[in-house]
C-alpha positions in Angstrom: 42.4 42.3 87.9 42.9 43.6 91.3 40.4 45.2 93.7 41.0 48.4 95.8 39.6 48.2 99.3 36.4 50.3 100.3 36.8 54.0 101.2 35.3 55.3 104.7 32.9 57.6 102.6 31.7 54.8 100.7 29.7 53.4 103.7 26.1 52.8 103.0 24.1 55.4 105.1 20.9 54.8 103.9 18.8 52.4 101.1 15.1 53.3 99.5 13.7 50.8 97.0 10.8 51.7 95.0 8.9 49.7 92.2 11.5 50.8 89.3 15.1 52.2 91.5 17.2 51.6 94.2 18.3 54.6 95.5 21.3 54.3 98.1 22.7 57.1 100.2 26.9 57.2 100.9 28.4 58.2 103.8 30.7 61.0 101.9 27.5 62.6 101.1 26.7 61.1 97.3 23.5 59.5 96.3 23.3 56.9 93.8 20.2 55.7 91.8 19.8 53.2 89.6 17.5 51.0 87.9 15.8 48.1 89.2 16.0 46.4 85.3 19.5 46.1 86.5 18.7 43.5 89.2 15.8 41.2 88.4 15.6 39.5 92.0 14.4 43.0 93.1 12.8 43.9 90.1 10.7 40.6 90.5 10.3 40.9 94.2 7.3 42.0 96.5 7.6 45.7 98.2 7.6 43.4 101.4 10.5 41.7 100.1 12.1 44.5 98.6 11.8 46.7 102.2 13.4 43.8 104.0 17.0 44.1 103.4 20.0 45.1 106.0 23.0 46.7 106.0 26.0 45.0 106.7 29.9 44.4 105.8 30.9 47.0 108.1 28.3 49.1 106.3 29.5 48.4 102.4 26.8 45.9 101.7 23.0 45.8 101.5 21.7 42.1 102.0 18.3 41.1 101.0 18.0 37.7 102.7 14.7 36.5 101.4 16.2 37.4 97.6 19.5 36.1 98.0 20.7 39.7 96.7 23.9 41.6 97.9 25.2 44.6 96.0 27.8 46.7 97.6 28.4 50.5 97.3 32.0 49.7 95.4 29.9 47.6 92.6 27.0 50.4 92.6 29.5 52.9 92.4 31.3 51.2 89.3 27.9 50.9 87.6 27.6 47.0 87.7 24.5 45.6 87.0 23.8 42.0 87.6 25.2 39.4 85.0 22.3 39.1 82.2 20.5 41.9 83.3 18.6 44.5 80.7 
């Protein structure tokens, strides 16, 4: 299987996290949101923990370090949820 390399407009603008979606915010303009059934370390966390997460790998990434979580925009965008998730 090969992998295509990031697009410009696929950098990660801006991330929201409520109690049941992660909402992210692309650079080209598109706005994704999905379920937080889809990743149960977020699902599972606090707000506080959910609210602390950067943005990083030149902007294609969102990092939750107290979670161990990373989900980047390519992954979102091919509508992967985590392994064993609902």
């Amino acid at each position: 299987m090969s992998t295509s390399e990031p697009k410009a407009g696929e950098r990660i603008t801006d991330v929201r996290v409520t109690e049941d979606s992660l909402t992210v915010d692309l650079l080209d303009g598109r706005t994704m949101t999905v379920p937080l059934a889809w990743y149960p370390r977020l699902l599972h966390a606090s707000d506080s923990q959910r609210n602390n997460f950067r943005i990083m790998g030149a902007g294609y990434v969102i990092n939750w370090p107290e979670l161990d979580e990373h989900l980047s925009s390519q992954g979102l965008l091919a509508g992967a949820p985590a392994p064993g998730a609902a």
